[in-house]
OpenMM code with the backbone's topology and positions (N, CA, C; nanometers):
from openmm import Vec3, app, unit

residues = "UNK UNK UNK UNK UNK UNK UNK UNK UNK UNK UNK UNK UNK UNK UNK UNK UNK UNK UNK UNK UNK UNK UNK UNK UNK UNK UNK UNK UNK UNK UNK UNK UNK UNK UNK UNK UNK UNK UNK UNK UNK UNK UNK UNK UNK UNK UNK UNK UNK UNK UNK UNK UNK UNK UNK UNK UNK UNK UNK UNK UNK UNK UNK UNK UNK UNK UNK UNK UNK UNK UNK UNK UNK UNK UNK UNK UNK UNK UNK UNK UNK UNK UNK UNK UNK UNK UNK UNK UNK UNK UNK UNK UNK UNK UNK UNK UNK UNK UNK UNK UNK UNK UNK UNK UNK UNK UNK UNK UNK UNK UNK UNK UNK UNK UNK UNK UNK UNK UNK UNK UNK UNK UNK UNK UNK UNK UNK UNK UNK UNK UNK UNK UNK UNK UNK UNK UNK UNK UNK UNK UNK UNK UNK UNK UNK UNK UNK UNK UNK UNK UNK UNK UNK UNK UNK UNK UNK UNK UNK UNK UNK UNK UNK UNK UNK UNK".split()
positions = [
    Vec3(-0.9996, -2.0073, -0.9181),
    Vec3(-1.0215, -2.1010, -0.8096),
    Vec3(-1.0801, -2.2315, -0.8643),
    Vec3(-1.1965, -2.2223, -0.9751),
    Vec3(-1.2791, -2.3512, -0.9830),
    Vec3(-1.1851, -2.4250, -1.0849),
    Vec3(-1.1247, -2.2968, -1.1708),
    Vec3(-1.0131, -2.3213, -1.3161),
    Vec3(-0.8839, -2.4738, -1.2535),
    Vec3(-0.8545, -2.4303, -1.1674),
    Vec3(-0.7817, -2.4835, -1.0708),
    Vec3(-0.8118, -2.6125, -1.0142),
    Vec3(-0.9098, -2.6310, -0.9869),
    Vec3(-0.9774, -2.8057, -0.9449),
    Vec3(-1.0093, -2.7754, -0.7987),
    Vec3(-0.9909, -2.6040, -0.7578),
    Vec3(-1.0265, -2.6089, -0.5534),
    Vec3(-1.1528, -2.5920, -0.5929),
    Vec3(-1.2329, -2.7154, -0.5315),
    Vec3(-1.4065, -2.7134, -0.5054),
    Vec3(-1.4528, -2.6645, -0.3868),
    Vec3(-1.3032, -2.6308, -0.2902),
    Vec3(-1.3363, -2.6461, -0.1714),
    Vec3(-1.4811, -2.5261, -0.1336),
    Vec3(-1.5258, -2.4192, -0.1697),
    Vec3(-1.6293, -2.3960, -0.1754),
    Vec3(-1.7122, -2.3654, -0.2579),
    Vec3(-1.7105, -2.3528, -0.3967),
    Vec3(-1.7888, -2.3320, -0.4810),
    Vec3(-1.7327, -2.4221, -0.5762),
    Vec3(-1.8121, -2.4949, -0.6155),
    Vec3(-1.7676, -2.5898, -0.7305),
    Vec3(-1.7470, -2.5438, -0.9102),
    Vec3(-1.8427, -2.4645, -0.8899),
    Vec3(-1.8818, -2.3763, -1.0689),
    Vec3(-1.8487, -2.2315, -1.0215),
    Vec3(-1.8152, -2.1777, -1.1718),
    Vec3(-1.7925, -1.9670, -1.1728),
    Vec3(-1.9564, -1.9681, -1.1560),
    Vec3(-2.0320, -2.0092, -1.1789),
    Vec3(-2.1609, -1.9551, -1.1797),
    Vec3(-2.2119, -1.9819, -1.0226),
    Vec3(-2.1778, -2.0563, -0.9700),
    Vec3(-2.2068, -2.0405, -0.7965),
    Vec3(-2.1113, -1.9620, -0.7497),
    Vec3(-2.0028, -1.9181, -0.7866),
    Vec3(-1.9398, -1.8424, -0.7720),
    Vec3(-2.0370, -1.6982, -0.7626),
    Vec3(-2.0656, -1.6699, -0.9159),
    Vec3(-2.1440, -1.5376, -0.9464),
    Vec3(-2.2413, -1.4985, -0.8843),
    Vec3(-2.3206, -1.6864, -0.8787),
    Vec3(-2.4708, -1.6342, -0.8005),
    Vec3(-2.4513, -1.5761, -0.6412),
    Vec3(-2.3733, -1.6235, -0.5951),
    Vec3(-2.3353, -1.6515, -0.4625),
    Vec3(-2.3118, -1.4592, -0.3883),
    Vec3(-2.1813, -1.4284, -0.4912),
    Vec3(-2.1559, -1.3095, -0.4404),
    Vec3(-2.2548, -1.2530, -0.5092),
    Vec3(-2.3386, -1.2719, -0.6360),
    Vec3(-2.4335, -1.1665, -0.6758),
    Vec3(-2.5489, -1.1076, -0.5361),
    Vec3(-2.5737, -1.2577, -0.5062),
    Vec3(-2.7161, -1.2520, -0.4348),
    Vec3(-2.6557, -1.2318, -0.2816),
    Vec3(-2.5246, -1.2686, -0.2251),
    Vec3(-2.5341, -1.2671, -0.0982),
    Vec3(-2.3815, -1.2145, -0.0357),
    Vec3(-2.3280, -1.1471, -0.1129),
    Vec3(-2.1999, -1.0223, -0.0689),
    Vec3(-2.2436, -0.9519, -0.1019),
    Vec3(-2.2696, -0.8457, -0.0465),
    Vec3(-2.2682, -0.6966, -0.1265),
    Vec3(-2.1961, -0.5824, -0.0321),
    Vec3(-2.1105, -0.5208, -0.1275),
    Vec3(-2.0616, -0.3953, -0.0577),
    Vec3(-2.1664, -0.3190, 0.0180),
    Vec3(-2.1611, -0.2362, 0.0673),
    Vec3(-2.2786, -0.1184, 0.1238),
    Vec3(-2.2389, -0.0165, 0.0151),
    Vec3(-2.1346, 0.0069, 0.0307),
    Vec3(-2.1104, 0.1564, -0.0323),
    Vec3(-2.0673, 0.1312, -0.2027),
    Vec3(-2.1400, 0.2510, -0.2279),
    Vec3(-2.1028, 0.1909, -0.3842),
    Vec3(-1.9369, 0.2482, -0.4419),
    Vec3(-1.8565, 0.3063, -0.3798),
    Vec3(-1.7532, 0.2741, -0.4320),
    Vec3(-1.6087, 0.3146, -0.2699),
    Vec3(-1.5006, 0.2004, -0.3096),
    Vec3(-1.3678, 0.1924, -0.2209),
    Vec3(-1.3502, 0.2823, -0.2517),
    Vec3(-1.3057, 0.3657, -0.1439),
    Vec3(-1.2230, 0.5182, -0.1528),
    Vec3(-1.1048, 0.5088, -0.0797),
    Vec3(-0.9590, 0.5366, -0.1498),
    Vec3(-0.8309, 0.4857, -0.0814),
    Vec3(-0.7963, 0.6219, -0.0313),
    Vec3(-0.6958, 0.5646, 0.0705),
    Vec3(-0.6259, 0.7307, 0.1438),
    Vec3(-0.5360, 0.7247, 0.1002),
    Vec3(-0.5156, 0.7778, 0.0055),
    Vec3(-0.4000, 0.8021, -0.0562),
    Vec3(-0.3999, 0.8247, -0.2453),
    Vec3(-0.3798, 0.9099, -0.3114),
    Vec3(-0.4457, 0.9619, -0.4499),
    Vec3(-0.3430, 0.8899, -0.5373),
    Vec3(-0.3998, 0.8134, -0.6428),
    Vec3(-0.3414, 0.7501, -0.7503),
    Vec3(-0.1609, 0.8563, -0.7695),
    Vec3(-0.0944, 0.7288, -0.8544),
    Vec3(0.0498, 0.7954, -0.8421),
    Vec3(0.0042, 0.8606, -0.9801),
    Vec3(0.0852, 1.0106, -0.9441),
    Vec3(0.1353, 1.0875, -1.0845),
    Vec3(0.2622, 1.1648, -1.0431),
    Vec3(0.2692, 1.1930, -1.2204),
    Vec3(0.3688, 1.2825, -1.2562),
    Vec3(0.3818, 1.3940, -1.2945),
    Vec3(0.4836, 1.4687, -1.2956),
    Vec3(0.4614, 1.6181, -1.3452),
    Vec3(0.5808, 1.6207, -1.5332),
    Vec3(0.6442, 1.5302, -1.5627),
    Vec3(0.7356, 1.5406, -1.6992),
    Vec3(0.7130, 1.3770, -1.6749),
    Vec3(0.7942, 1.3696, -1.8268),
    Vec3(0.8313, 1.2706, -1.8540),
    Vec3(0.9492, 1.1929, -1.8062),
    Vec3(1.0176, 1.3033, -1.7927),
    Vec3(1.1698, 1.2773, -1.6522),
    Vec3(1.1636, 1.1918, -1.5069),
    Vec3(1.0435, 1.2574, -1.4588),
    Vec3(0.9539, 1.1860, -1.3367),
    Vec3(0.8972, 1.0650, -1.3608),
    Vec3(0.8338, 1.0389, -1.4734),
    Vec3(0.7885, 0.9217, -1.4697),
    Vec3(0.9199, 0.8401, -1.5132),
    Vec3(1.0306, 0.8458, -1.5327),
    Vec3(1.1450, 0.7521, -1.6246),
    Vec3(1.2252, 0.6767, -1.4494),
    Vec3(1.1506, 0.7681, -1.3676),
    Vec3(1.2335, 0.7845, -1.2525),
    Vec3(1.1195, 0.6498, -1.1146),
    Vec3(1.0066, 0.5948, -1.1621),
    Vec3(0.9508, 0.5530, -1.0971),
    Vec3(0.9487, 0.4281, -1.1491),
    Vec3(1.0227, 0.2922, -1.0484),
    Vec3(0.9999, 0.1664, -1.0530),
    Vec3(0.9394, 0.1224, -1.1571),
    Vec3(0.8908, 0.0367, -1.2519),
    Vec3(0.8105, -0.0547, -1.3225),
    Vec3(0.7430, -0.1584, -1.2389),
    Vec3(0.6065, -0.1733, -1.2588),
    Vec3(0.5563, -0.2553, -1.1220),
    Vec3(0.5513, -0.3909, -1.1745),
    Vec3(0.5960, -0.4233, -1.2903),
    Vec3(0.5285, -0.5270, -1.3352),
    Vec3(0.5126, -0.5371, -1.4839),
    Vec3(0.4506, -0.6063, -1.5574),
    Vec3(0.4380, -0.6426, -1.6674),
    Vec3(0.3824, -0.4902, -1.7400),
    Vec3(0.4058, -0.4241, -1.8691),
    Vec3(0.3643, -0.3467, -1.9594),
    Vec3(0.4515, -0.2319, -1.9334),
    Vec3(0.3778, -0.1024, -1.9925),
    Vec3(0.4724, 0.0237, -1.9819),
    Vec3(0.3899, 0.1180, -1.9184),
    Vec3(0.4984, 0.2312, -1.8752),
    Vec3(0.3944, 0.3430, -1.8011),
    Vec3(0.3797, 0.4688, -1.8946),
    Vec3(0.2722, 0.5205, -1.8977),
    Vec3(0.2324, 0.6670, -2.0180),
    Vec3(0.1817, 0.7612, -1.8907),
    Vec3(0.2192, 0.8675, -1.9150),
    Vec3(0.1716, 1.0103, -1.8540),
    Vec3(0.0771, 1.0735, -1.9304),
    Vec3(-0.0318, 1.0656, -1.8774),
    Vec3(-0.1730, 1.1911, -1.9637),
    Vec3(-0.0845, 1.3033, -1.9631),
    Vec3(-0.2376, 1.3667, -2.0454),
    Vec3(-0.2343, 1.4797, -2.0014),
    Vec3(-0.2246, 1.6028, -1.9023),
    Vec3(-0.3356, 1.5009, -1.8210),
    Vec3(-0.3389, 1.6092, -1.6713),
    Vec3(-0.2459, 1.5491, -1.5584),
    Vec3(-0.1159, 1.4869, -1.5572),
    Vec3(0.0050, 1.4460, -1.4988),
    Vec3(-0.0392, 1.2615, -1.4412),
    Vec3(-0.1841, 1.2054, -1.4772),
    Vec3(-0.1621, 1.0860, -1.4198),
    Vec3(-0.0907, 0.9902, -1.5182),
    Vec3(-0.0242, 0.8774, -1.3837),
    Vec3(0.0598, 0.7829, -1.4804),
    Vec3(-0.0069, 0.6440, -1.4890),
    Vec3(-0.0373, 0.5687, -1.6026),
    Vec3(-0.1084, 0.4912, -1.6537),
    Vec3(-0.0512, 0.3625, -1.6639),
    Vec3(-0.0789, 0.2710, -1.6256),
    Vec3(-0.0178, 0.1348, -1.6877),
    Vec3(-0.0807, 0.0906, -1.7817),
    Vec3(0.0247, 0.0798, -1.9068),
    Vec3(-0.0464, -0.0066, -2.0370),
    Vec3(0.0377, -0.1211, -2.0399),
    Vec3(-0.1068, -0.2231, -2.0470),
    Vec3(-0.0694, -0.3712, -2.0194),
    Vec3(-0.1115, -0.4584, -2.1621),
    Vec3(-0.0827, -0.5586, -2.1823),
    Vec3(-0.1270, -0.6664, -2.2570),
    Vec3(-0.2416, -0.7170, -2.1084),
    Vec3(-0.3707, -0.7991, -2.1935),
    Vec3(-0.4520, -0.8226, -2.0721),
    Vec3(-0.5376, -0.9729, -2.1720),
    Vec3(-0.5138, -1.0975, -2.0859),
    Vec3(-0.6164, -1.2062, -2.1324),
    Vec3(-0.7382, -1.1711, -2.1226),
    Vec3(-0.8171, -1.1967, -2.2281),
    Vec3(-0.9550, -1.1908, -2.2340),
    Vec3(-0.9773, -1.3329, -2.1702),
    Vec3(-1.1637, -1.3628, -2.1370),
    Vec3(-1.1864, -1.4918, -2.1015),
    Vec3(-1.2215, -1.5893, -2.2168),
    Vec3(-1.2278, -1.5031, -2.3494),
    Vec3(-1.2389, -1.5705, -2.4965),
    Vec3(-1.0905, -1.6530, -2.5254),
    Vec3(-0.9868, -1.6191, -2.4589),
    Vec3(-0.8586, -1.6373, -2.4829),
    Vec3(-0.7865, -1.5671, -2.5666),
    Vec3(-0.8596, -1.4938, -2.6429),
    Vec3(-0.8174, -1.3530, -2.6658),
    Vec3(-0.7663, -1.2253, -2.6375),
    Vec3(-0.6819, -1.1237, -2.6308),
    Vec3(-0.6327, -1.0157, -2.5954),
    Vec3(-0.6369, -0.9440, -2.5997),
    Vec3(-0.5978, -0.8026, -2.4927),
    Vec3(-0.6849, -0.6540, -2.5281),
    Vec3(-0.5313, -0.5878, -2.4653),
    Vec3(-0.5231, -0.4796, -2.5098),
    Vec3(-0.4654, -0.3756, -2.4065),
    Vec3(-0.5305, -0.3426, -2.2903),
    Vec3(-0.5237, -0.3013, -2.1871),
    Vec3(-0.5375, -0.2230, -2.0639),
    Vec3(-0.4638, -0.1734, -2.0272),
    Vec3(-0.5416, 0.0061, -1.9601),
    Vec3(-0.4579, 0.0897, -1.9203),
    Vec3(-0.5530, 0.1373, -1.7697),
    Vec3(-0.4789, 0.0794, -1.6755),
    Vec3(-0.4668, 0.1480, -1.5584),
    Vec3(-0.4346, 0.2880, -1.4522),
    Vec3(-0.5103, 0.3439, -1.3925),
    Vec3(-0.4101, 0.4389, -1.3113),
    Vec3(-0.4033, 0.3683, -1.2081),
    Vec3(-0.2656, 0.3928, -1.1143),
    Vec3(-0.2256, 0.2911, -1.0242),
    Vec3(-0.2059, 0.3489, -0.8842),
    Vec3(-0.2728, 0.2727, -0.7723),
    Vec3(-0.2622, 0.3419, -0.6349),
    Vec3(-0.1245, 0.3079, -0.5886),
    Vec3(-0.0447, 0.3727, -0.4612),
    Vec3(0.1245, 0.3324, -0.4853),
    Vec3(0.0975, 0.2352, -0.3581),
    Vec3(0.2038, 0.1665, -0.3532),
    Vec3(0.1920, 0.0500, -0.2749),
    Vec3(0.2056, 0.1131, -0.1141),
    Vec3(0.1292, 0.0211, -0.0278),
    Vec3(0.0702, 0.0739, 0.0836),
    Vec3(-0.0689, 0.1144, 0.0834),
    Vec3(-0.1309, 0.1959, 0.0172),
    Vec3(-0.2539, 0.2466, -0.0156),
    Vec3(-0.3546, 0.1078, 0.0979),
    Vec3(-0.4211, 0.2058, 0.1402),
    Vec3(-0.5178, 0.1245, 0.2043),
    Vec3(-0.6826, 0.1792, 0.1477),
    Vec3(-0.7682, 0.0790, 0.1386),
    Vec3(-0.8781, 0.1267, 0.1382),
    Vec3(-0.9663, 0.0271, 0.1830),
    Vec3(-1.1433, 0.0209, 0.1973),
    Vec3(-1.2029, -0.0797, 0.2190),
    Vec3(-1.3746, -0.0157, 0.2363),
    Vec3(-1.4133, -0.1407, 0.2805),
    Vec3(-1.5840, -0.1599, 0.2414),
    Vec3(-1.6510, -0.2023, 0.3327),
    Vec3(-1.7683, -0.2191, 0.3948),
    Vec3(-1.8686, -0.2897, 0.4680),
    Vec3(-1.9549, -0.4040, 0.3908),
    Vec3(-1.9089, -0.5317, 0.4026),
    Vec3(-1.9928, -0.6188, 0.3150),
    Vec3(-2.1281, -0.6589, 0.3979),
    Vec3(-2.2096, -0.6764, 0.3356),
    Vec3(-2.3196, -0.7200, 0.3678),
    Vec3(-2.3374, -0.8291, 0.3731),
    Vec3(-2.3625, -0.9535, 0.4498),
    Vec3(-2.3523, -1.0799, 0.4104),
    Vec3(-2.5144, -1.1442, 0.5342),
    Vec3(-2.6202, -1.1742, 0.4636),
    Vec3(-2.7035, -1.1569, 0.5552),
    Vec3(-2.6953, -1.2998, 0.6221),
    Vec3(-2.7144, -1.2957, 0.7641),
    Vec3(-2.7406, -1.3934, 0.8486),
    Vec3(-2.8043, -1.5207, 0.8505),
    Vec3(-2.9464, -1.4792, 0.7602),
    Vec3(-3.0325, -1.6038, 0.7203),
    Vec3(-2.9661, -1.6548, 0.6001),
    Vec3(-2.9076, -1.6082, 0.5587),
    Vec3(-2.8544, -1.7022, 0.3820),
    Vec3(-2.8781, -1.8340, 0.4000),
    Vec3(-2.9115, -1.8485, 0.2855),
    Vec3(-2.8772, -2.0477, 0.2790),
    Vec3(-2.7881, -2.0991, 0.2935),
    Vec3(-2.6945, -2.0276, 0.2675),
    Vec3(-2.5258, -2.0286, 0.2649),
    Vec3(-2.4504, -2.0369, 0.3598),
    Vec3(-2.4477, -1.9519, 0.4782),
    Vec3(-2.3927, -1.9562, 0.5340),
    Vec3(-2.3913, -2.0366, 0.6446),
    Vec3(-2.3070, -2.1231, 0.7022),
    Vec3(-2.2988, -2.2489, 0.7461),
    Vec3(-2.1151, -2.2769, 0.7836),
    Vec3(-2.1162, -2.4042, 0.8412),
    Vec3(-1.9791, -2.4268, 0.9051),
    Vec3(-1.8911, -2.5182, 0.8397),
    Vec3(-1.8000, -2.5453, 0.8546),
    Vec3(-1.6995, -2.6676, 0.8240),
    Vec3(-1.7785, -2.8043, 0.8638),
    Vec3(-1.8138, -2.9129, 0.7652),
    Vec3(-1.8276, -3.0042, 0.8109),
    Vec3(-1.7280, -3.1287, 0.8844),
    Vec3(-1.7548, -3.2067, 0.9190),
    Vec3(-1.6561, -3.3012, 0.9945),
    Vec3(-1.5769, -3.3893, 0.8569),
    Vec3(-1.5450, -3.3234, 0.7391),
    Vec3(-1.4351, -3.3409, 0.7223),
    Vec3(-1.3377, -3.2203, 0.6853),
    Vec3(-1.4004, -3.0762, 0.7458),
    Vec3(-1.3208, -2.9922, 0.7398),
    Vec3(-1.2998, -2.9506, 0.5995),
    Vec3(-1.4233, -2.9337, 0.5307),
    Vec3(-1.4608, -2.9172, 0.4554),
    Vec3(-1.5754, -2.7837, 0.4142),
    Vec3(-1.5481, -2.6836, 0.3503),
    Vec3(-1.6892, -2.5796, 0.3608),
    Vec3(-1.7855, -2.6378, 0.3003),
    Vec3(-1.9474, -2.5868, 0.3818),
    Vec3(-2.0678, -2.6782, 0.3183),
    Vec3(-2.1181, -2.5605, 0.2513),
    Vec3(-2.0435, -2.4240, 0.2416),
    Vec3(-2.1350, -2.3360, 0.2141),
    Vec3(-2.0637, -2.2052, 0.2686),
    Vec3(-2.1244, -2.0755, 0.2243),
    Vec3(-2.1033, -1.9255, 0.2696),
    Vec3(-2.0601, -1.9120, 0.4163),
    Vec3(-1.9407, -1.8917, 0.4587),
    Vec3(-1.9593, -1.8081, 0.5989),
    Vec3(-1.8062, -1.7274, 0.5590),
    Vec3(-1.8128, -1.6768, 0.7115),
    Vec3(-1.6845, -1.6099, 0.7436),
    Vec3(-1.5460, -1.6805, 0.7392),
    Vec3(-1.5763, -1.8458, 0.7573),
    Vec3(-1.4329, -1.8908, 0.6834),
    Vec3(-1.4021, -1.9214, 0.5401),
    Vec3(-1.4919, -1.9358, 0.5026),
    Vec3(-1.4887, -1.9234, 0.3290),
    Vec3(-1.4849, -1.8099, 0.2889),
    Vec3(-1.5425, -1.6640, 0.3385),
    Vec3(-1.4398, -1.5516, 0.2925),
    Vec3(-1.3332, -1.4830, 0.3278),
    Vec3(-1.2724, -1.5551, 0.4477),
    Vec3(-1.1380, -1.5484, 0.4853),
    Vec3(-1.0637, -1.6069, 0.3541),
    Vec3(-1.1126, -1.7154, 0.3384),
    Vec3(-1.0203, -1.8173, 0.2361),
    Vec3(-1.0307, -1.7433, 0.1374),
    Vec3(-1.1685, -1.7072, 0.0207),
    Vec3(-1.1499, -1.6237, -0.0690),
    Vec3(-1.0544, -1.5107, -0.0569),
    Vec3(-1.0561, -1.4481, 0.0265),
    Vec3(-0.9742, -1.3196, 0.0104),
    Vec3(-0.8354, -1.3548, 0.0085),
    Vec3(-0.7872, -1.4497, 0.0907),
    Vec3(-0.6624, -1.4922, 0.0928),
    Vec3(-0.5656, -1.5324, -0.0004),
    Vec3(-0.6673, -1.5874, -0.1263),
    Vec3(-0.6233, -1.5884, -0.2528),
    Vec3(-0.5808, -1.4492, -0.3020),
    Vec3(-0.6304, -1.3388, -0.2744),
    Vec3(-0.6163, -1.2237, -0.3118),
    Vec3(-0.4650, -1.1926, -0.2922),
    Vec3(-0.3574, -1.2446, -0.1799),
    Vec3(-0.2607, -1.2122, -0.1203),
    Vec3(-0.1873, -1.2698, -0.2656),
    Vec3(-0.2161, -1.3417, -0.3446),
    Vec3(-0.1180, -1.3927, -0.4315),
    Vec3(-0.2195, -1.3685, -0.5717),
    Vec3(-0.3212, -1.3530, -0.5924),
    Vec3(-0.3468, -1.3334, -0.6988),
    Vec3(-0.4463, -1.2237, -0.7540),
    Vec3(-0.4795, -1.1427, -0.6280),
    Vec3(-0.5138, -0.9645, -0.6913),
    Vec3(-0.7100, -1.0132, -0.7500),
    Vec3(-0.7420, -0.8985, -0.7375),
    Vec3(-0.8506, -0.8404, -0.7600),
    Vec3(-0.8936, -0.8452, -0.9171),
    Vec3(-1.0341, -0.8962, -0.9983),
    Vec3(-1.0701, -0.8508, -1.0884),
    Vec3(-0.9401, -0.8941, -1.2098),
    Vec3(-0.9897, -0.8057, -1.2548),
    Vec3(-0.8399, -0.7939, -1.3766),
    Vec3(-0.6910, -0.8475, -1.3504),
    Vec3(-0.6676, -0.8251, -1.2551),
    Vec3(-0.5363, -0.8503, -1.1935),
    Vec3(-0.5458, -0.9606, -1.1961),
    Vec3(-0.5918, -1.0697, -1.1662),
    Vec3(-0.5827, -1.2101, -1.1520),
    Vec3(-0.4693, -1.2273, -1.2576),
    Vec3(-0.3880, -1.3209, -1.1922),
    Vec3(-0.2611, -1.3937, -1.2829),
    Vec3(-0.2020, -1.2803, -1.4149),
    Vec3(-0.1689, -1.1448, -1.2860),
    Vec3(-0.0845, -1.0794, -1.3586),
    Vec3(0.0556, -1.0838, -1.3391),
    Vec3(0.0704, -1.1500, -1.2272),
    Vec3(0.2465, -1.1626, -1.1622),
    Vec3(0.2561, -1.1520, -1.0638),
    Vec3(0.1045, -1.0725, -0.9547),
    Vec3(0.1436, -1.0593, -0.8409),
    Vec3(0.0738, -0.8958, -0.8519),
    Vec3(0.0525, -0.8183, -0.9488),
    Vec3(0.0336, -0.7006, -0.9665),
    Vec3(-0.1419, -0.7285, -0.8909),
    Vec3(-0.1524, -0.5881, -0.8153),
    Vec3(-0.3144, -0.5857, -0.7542),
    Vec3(-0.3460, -0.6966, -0.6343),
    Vec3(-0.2090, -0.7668, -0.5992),
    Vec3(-0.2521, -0.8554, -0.4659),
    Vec3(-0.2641, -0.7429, -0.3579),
    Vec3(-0.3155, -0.8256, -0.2412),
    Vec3(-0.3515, -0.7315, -0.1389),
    Vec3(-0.3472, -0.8117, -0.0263),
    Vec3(-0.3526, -0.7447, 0.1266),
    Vec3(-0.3607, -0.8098, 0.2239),
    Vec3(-0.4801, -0.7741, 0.3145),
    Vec3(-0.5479, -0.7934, 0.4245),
    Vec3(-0.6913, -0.7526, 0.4576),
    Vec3(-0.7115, -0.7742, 0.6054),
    Vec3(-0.7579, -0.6876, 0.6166),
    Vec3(-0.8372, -0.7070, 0.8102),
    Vec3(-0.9810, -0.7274, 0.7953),
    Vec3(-1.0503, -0.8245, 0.8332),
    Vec3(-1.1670, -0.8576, 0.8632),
    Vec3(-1.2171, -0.8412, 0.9993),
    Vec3(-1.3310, -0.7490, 0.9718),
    Vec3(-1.4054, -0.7005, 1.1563),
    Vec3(-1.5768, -0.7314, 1.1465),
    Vec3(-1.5838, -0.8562, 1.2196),
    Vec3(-1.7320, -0.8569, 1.2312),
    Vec3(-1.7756, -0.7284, 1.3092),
    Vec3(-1.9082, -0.6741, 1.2772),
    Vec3(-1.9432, -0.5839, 1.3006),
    Vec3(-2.0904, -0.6425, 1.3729),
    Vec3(-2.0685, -0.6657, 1.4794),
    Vec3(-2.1756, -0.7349, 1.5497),
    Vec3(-2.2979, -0.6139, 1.5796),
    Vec3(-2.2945, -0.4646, 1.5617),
    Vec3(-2.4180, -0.3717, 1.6062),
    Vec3(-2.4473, -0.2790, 1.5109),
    Vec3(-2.3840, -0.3728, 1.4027),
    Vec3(-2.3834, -0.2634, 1.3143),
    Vec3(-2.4834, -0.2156, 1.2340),
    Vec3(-2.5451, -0.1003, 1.1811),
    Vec3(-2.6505, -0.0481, 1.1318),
    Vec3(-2.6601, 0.0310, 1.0028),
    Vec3(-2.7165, -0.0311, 0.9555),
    Vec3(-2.6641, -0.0023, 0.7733),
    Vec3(-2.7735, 0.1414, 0.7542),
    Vec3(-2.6752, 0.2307, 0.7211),
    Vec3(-2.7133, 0.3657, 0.7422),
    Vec3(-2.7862, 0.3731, 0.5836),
    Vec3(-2.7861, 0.3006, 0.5059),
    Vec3(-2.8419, 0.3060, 0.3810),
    Vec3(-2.9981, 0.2291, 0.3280),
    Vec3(-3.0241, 0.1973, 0.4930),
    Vec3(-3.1699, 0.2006, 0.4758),
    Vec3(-3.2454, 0.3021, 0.5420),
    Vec3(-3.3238, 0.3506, 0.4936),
    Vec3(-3.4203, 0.4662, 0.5674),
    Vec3(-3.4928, 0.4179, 0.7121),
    Vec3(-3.4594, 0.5321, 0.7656),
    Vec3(-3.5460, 0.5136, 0.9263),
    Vec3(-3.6650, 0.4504, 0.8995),
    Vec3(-3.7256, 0.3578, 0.9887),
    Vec3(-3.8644, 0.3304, 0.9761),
    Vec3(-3.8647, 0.2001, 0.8958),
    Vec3(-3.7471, 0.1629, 0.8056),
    Vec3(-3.7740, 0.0824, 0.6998),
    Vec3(-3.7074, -0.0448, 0.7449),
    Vec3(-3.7079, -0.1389, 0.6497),
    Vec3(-3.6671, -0.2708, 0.6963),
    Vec3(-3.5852, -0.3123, 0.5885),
] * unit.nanometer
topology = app.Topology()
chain = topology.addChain("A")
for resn in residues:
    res = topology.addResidue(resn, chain)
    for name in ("N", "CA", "C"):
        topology.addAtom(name, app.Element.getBySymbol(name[0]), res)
């Protein structure tokens, strides 16, 4: 995004970092999808399933199928990566935390412009996601994009603080 010249809400990766460090947070510590990573049972089976994209597919041992990729480092350097891969459709998701008082969060100014954190600046973030994927995935071809429903949760009660507590 910043690589790019869009300032439109964070100008630096490091307001970037600080931003979601200190003021997104999942609740739950990990996405759980409905639906179990793709595998195989031979090598026949896997010869028989699409290529999603850039690298090759390997079958473990215990029948999952792996994507081995070439992968940019941020040194500009290169690594392999090997993936297991959810099949397309897979849905999963999270409860973000995004607290109310932030400094951040704030509106479009009158030139339609973000001044800061809210719910339309992580509409917009995620939306990038539709074309350029999650984490690692970034500017793999399209591999790891996603699409998203956003639900304010106006009563909602974060079951991961203890009764009594604040």
């Amino acid at each position: 995004m910043t690589n790019g010249g869009d300032g439109t809400i964070f100008k630096s990766k490091t307001q970037i970092g600080e931003t979601m460090a200190q003021n997104v947070k999942a609740v739950e510590q990990f996405m759980v999808p409905n639906s179990d990573i793709i595998r195989a049972e031979s090598e026949a089976d896997l010869a028989k399933i699409p290529l999603c994209g850039k690298g090759r597919y390997i079958l473990d041992k215990i029948g999952r199928v792996l994507l081995e990729r070439p992968m940019k480092k941020s040194d500009g350097s290169s690594c392999i990566s090997m993936s297991e891969l959810l099949p397309a459709g897979a849905e999963f998701g999270c409860t973000l935390r995004i607290p109310v008082t932030s400094l951040l969060v704030c509106q479009r100014n009158a030139a339609g412009e973000f001044t800061g954190f809210n719910d339309k600046a992580l509409r917009y973030l995620l939306d990038m996601g539709k074309n350029d994927g999650l984490g690692a995935w970034r500017g793999s071809g399209g591999m790891g994009s996603f699409c998203y429903q956003l639900e304010l949760l106006e009563d909602y009660v974060d079951a991961t603080i203890p009764k009594g507590w604040s």
